[in-house]
DOGUKOL-522436 format. One record per atom (N, C-alpha, C): atom name; residue number from 1; z, y, x; residue in three letters. Coordinates in Angstrom, 1 decimal, padded with zeros to 4 digits, always signed. Each point is the difference from the previous one (the first is absolute). Layout:
<recs>
<"CA",NUM,<Z,Y,X>,"Ala">
...
</recs>
This chain:
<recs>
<"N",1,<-012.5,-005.7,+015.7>,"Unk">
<"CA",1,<+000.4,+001.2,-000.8>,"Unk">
<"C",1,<+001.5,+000.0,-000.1>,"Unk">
<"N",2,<+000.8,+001.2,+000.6>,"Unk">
<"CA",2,<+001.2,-000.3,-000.2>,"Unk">
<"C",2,<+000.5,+000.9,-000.9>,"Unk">
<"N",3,<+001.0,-000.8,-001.1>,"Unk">
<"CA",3,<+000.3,+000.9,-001.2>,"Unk">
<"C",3,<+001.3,-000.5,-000.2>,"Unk">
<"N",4,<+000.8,+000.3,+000.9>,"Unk">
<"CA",4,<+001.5,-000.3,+000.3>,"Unk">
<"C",4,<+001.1,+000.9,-001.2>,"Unk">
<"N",5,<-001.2,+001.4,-000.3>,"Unk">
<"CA",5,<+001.2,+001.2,-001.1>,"Unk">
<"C",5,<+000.0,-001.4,-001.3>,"Unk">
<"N",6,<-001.1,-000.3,-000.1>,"Unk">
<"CA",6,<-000.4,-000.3,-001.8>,"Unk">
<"C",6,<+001.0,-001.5,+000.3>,"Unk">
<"N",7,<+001.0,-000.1,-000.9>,"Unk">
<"CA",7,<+000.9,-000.8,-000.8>,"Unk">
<"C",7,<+000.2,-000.2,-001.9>,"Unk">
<"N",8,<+000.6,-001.3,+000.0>,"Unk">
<"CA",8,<-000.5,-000.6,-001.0>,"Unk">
<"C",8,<+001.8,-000.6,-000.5>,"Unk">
<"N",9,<+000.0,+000.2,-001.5>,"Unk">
<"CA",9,<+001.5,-000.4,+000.5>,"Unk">
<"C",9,<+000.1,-000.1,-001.8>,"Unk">
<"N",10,<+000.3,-001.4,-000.4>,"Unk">
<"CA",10,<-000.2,+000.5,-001.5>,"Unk">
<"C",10,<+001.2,+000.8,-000.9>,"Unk">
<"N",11,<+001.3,+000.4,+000.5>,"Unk">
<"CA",11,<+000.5,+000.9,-000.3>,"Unk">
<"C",11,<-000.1,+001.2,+000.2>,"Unk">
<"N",12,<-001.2,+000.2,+000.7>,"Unk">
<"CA",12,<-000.2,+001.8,-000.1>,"Unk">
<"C",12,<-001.6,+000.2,-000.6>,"Unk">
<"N",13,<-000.3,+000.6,-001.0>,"Unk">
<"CA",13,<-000.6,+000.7,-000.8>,"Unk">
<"C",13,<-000.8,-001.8,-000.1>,"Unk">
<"N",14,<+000.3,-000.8,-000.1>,"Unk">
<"CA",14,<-000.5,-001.4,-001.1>,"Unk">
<"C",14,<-000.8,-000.7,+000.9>,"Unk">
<"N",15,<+000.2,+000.0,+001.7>,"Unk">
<"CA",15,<-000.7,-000.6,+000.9>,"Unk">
<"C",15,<-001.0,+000.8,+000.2>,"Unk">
<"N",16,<-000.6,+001.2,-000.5>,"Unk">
<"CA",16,<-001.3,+000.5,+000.6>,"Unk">
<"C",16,<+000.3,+000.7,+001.1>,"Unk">
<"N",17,<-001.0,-000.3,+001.4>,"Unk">
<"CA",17,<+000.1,+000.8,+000.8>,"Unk">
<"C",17,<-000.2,+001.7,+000.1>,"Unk">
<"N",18,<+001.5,-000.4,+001.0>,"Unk">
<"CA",18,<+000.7,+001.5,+000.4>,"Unk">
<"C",18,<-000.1,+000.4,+001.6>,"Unk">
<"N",19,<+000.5,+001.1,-000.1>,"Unk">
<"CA",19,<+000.1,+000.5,+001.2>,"Unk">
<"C",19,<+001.7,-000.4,+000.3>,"Unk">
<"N",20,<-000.4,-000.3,+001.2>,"Unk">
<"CA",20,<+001.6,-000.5,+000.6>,"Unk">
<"C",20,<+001.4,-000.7,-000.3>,"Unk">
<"N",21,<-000.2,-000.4,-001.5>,"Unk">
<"CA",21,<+000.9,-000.5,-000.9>,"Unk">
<"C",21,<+000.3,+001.4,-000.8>,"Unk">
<"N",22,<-000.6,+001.2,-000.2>,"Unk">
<"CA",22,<+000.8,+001.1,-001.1>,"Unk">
<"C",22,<-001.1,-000.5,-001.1>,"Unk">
<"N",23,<+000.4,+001.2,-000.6>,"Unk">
<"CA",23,<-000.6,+000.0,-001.4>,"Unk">
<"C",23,<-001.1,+000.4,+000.1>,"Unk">
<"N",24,<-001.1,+000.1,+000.8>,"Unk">
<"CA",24,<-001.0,+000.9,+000.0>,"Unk">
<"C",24,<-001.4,-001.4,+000.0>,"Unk">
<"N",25,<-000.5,-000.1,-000.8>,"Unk">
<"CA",25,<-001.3,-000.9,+000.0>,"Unk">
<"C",25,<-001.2,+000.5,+000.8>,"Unk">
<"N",26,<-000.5,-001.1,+000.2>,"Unk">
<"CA",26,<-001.8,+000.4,+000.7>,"Unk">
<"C",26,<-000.5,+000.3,-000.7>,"Unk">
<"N",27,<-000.1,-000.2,-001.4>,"Unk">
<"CA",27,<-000.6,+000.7,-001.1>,"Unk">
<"C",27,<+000.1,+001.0,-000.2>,"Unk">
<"N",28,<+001.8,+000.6,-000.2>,"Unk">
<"CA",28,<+000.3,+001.6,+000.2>,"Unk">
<"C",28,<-001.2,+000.4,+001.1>,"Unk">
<"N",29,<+000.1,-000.1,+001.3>,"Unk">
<"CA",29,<-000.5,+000.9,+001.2>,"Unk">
<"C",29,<-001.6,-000.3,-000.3>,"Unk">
<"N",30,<-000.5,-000.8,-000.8>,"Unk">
<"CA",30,<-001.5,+000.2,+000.0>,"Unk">
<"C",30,<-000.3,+000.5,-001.2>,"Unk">
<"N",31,<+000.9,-000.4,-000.8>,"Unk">
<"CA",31,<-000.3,+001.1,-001.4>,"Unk">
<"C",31,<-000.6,+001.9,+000.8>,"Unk">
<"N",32,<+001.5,+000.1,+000.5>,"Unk">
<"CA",32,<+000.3,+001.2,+000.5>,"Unk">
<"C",32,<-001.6,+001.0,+001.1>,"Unk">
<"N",33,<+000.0,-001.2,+000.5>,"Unk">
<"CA",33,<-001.1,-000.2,+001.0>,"Unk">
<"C",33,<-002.0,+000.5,-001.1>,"Unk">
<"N",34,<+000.4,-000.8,-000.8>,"Unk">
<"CA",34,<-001.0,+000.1,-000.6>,"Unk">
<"C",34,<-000.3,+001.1,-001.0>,"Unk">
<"N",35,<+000.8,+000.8,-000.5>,"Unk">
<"CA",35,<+000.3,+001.3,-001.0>,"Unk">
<"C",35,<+000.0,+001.2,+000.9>,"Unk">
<"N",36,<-000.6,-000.2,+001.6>,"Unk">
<"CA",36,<+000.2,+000.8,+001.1>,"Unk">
<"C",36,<+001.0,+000.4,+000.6>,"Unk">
<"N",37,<+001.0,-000.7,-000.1>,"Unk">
<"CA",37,<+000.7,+000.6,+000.6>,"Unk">
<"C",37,<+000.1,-000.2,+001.7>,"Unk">
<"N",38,<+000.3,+000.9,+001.0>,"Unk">
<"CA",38,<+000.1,-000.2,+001.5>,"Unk">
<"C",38,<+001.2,-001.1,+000.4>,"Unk">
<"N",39,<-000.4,-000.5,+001.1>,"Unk">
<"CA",39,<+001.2,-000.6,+000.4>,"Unk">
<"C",39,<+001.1,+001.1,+000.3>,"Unk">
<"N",40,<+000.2,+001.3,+000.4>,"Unk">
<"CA",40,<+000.4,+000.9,+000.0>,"Unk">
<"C",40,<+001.2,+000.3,-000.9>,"Unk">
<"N",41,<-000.9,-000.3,-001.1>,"Unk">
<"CA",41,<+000.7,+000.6,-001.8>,"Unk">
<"C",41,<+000.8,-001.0,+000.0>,"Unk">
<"N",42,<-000.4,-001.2,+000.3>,"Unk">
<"CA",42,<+000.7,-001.8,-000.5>,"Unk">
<"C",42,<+001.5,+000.5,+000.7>,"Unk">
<"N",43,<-000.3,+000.0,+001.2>,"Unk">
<"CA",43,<+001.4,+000.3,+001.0>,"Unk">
<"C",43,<+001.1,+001.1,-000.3>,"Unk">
<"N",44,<-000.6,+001.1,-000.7>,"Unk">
<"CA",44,<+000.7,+001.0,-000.3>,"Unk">
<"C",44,<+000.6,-000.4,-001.7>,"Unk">
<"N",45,<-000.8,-000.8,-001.0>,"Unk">
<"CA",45,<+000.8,-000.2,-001.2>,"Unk">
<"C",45,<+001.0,-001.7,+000.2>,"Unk">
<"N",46,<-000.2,-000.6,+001.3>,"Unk">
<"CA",46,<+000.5,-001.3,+000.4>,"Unk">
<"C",46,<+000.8,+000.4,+001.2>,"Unk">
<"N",47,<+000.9,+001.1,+000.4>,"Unk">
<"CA",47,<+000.3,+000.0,+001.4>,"Unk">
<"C",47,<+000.6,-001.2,+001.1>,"Unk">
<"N",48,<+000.7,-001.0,-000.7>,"Unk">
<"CA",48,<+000.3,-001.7,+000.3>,"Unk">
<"C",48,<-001.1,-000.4,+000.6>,"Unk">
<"N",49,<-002.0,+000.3,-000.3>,"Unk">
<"CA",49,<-001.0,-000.8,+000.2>,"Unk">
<"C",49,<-000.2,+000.5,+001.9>,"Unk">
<"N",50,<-000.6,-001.3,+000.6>,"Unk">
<"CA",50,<-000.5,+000.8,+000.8>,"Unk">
<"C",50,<-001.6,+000.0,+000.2>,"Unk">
<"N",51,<-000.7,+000.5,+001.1>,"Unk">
<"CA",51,<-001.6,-000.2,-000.1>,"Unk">
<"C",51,<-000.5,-001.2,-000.1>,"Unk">
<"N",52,<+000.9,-000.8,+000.8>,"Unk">
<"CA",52,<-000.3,-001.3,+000.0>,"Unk">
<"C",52,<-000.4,-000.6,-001.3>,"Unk">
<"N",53,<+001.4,+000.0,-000.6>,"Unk">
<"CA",53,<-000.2,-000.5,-001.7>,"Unk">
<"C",53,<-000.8,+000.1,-000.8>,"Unk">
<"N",54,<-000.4,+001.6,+000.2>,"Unk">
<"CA",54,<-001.4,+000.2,-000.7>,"Unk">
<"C",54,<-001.5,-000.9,+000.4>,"Unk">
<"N",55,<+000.2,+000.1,+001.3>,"Unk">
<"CA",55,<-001.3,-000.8,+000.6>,"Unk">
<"C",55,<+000.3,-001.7,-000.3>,"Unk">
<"N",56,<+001.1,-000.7,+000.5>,"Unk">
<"CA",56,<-000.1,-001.4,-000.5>,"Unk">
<"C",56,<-000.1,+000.4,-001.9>,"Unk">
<"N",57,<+000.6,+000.3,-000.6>,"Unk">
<"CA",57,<-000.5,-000.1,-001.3>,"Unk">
<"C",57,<-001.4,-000.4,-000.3>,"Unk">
<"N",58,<-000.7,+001.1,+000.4>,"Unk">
<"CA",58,<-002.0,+000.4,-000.3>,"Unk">
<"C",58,<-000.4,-001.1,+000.9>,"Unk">
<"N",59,<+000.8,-000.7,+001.1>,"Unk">
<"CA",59,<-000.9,-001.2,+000.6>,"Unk">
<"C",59,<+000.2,-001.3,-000.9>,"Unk">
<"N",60,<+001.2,-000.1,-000.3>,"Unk">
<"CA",60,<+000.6,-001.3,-001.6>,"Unk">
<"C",60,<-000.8,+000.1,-000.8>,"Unk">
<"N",61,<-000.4,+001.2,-000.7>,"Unk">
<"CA",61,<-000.8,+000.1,-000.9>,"Unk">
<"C",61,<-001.1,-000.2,-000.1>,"Unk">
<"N",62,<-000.4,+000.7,+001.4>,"Unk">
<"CA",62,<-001.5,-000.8,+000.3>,"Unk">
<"C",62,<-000.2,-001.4,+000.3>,"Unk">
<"N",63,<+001.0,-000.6,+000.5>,"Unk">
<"CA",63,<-000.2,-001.3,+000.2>,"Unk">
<"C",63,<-000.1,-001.0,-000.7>,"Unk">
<"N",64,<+000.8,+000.4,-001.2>,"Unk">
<"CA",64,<+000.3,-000.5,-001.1>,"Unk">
<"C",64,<-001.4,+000.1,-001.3>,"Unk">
<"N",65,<-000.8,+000.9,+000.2>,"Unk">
<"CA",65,<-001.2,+000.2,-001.3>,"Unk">
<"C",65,<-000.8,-000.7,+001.2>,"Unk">
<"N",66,<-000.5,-000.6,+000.9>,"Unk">
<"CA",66,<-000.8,-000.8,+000.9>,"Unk">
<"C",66,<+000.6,-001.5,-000.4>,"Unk">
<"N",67,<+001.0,+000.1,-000.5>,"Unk">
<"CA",67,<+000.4,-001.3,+000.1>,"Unk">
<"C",67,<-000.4,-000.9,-001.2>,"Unk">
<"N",68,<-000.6,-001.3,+000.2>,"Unk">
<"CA",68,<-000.5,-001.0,-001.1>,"Unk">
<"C",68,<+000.5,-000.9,-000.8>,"Unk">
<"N",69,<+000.7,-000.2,-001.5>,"Unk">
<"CA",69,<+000.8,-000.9,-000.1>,"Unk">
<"C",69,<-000.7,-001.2,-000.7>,"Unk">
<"N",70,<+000.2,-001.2,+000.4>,"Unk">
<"CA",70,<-000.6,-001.0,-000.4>,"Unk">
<"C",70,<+000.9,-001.0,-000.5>,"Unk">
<"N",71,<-000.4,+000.0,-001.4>,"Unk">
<"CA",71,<+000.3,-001.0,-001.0>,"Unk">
<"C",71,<+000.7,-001.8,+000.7>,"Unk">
<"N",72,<+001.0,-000.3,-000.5>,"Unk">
<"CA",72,<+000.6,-001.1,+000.6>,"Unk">
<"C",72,<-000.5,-001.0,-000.5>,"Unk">
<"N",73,<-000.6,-001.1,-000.2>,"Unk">
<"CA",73,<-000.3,-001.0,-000.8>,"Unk">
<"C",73,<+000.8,-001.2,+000.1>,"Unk">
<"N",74,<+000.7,-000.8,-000.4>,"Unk">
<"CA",74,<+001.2,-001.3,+000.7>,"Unk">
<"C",74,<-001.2,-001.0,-000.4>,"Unk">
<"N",75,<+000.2,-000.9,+001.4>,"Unk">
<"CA",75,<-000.5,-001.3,-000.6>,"Unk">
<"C",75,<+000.1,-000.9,-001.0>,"Unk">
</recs>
């Protein structure tokens, strides 16, 4: 899976992944995503986004709620 837009950087919006280093979170675009809006609408209130961004976003996201976190135990 390649998700080259989504960057991580803890001086921009507190480390959570973004799109491309701006301000714009994967959360933003699946919030957005989720309230109905089109990728269409996204690009027109985000003109900076491109299609891409929107699509790696919703793949992060999805990858990320499949993902399992397991408790560390130290010897």
């Amino acid at each position: 899976m390649k998700l080259d837009h989504i960057t991580f950087d803890p001086q921009i919006m507190g480390g959570k992944p973004c799109v491309r280093g701006m301000r714009i979170t994967v959360g933003t675009i699946v919030g957005l995503v989720a309230s109905g809006k089109s990728f269409e609408e996204i690009l027109e209130y985000y003109p900076y986004l491109e299609m891409e961004d929107i699509r790696q976003a919703l793949a992060y996201a999805a990858w990320r709620s499949e993902e399992i976190e397991v408790p560390f135990v130290a010897a």
